[in-house]
C-alpha positions as CSV (number, residue, x, y, z in Angstrom):
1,X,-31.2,-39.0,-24.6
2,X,-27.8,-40.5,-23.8
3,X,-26.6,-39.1,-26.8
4,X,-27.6,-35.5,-25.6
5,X,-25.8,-36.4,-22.1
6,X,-22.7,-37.3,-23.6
7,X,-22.6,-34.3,-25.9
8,X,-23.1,-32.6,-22.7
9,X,-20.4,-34.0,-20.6
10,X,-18.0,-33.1,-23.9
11,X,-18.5,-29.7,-24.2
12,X,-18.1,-29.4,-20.5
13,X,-14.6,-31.2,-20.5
14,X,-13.4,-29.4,-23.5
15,X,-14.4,-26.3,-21.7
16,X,-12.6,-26.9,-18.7
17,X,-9.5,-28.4,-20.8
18,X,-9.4,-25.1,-22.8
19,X,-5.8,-23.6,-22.4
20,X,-7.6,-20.1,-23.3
21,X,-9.2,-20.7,-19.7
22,X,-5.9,-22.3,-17.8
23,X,-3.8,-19.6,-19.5
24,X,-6.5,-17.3,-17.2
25,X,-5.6,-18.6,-14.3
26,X,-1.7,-18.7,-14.8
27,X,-1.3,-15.3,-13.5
28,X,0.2,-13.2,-10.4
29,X,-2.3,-10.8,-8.6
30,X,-0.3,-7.5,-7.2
31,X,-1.4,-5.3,-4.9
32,X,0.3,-2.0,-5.1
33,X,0.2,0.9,-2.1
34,X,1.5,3.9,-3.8
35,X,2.0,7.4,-2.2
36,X,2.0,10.6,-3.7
37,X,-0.9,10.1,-6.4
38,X,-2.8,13.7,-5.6
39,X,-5.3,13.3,-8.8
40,X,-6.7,11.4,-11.7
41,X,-4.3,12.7,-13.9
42,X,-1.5,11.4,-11.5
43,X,-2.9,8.0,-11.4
44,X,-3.2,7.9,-15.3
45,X,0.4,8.8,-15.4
46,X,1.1,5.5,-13.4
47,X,-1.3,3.5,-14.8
48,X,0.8,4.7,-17.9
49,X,4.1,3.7,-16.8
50,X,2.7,0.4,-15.7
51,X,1.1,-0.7,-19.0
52,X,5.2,-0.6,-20.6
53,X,4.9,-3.4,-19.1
54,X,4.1,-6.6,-21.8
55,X,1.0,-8.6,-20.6
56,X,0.4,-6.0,-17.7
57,X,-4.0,-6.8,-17.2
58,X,-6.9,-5.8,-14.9
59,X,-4.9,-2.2,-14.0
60,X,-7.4,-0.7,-11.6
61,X,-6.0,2.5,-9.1
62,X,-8.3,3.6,-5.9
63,X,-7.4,7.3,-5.2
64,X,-8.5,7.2,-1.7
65,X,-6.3,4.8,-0.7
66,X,-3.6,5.3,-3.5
67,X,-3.9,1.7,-4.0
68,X,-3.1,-0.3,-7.3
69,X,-3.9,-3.7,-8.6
70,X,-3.5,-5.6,-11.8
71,X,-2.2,-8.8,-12.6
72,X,1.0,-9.8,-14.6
73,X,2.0,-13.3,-16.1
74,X,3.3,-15.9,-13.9
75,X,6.2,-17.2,-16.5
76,X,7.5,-13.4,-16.3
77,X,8.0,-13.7,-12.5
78,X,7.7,-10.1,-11.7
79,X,9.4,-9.3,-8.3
80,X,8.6,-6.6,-5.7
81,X,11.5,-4.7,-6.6
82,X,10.6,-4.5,-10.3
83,X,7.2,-3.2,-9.0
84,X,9.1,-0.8,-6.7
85,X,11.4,0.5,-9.7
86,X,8.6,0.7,-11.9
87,X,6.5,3.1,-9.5
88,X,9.7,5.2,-8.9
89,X,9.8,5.7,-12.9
90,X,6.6,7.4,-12.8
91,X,7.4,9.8,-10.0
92,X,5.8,8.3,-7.3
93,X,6.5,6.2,-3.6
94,X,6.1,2.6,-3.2
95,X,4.5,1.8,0.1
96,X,4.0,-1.8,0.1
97,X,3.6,-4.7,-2.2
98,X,1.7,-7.9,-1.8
99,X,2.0,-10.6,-4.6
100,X,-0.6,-13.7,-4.5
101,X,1.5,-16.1,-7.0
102,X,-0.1,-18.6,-9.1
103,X,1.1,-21.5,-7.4
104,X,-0.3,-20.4,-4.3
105,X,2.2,-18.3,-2.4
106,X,2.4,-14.9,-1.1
107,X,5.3,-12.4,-1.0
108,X,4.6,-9.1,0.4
109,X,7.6,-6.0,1.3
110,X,8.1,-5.7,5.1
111,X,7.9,-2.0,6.9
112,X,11.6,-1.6,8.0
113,X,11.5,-1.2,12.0
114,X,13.4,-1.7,15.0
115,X,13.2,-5.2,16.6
116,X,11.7,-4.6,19.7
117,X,12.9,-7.5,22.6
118,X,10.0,-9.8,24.4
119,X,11.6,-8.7,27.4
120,X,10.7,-5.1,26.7
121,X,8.1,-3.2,28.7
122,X,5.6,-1.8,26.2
123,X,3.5,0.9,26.3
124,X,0.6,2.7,24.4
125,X,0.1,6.4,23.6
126,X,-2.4,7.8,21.8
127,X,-2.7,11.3,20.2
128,X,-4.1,13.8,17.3
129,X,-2.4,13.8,13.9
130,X,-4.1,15.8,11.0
131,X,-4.8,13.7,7.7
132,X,-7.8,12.4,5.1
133,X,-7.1,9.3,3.6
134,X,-6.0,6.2,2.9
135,X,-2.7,7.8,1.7
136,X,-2.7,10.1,4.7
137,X,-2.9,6.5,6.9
138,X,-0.8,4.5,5.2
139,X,2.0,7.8,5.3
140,X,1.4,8.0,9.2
141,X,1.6,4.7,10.4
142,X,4.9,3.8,8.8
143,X,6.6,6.5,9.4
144,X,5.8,6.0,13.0
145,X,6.4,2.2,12.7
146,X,10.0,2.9,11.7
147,X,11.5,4.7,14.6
148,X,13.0,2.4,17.2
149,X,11.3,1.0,19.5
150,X,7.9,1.5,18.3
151,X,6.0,-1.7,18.3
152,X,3.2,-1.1,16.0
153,X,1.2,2.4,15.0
154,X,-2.5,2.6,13.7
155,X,-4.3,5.9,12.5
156,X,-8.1,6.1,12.8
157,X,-9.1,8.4,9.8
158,X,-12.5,9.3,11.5
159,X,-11.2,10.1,15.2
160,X,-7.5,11.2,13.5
161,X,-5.9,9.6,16.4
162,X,-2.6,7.7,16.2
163,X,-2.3,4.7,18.3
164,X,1.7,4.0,18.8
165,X,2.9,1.2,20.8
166,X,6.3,1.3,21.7
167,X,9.1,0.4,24.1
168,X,8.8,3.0,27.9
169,X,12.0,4.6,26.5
170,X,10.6,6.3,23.6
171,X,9.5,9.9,23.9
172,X,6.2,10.7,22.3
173,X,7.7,13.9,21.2
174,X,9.9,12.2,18.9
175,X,7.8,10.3,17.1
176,X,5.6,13.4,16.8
177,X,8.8,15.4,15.4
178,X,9.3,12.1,13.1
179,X,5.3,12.4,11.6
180,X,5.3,16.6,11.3
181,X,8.8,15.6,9.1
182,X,6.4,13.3,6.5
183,X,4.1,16.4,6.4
184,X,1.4,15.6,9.3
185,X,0.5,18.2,12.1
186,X,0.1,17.0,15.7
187,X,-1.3,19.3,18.5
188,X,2.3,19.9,19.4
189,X,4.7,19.6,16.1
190,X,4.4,21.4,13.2
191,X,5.4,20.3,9.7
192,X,7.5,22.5,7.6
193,X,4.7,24.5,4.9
194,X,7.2,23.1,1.7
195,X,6.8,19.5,3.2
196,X,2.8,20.1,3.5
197,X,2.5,21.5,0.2
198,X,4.0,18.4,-1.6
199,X,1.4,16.2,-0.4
200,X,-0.9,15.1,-2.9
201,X,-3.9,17.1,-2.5
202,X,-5.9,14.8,-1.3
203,X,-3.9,14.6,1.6
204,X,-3.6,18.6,2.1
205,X,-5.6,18.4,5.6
206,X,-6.5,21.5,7.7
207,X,-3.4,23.0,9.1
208,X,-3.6,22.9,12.8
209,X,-3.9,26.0,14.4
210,X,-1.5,26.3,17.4
């Protein structure tokens, strides 16, 4: 019997001492936001440009959200601008990039916007803007998070509402103006019908009749 137990106990610590199973875990998990994918056949033709990448694993794309994962080796130290590059290679935007490290840490790419002052007096608007998808919200909300003085900007894909938060200052007209530029209708701005139709076509809502 205590032969059996101690054959036991061996096979478990050679199985937790197998480098096959540490060199698992010595690896960087990305998480990609991509605009632009419109259908399969663009996300193959990332997945694509990804994979010249050596030791590039667990490639996965979600076309609803344009989102793509996949981890990379830690010893190769892949940065977010590497990432960025590569998705630019393959025709497409990089959104955001989150990195969960090996060793623990997290890097992730910041939306650039204004620095909005404590002291400022904030206020909240709330209006329609046309879109689908995850691509559609993640489109919206930083383009609205990047003019100055806005605070912070959410989309509700059910209600199509955008949420802005922003410094008294700002005009909602302009950030409308701002959103109808990236291609997004608003009860009041229109976007240009060349900007519309280079949306993916997932994100090719129904044009909003003025």
């Amino acid at each position: 019997m205590k032969n059996i137990i101690v054959m036991f106990l061996s096979i478990v610590l050679i199985g937790t001492n197998n480098p096959i199973n540490a060199q698992t875990k010595n690896v960087d998990e990305f998480t990609v936001q991509v605009d632009g994918l419109g259908c399969p056949f663009c996300a193959y033709g990332l997945e694509k440009k990804f994979k010249e990448l050596k030791g590039i694993k667990k490639v996965t794309i979600e076309m609803e959200t344009g989102v793509m994962d996949f981890v990379y080796p830690a010893d190769k130290a892949l940065s977010i601008e590497q990432v960025e590059k590569q998705v630019e290679k393959a025709g497409y935007t990089p959104v955001s990039v989150s990195i969960n490290r090996a060793d623990g840490t997290v890097e992730t790419t910041v939306t650039e916007s204004a620095v909005v002052s404590e002291e400022a007096e904030l206020t909240t608007i709330e209006f329609y803007v046309a879109g689908n998808c995850g691509m559609c919200k993640a489109r919206i909300e930083n383009t609205a998070k990047k003019i100055e003085g806005v605070h912070e900007a959410i989309w509700d894909k059910e209600t199509k509402q955008l949420t802005v938060t922003m410094v008294a200052e700002v005009l909602q007209s302009d950030v409308e103006e701002a959103i109808a530029k990236s291609g997004h209708d608003t009860k009041t701005a229109t976007a240009e019908q060349e900007v519309y139709d280079d949306l993916p076509g997932c994100c090719q809502y129904e044009r909003v009749e003025k």
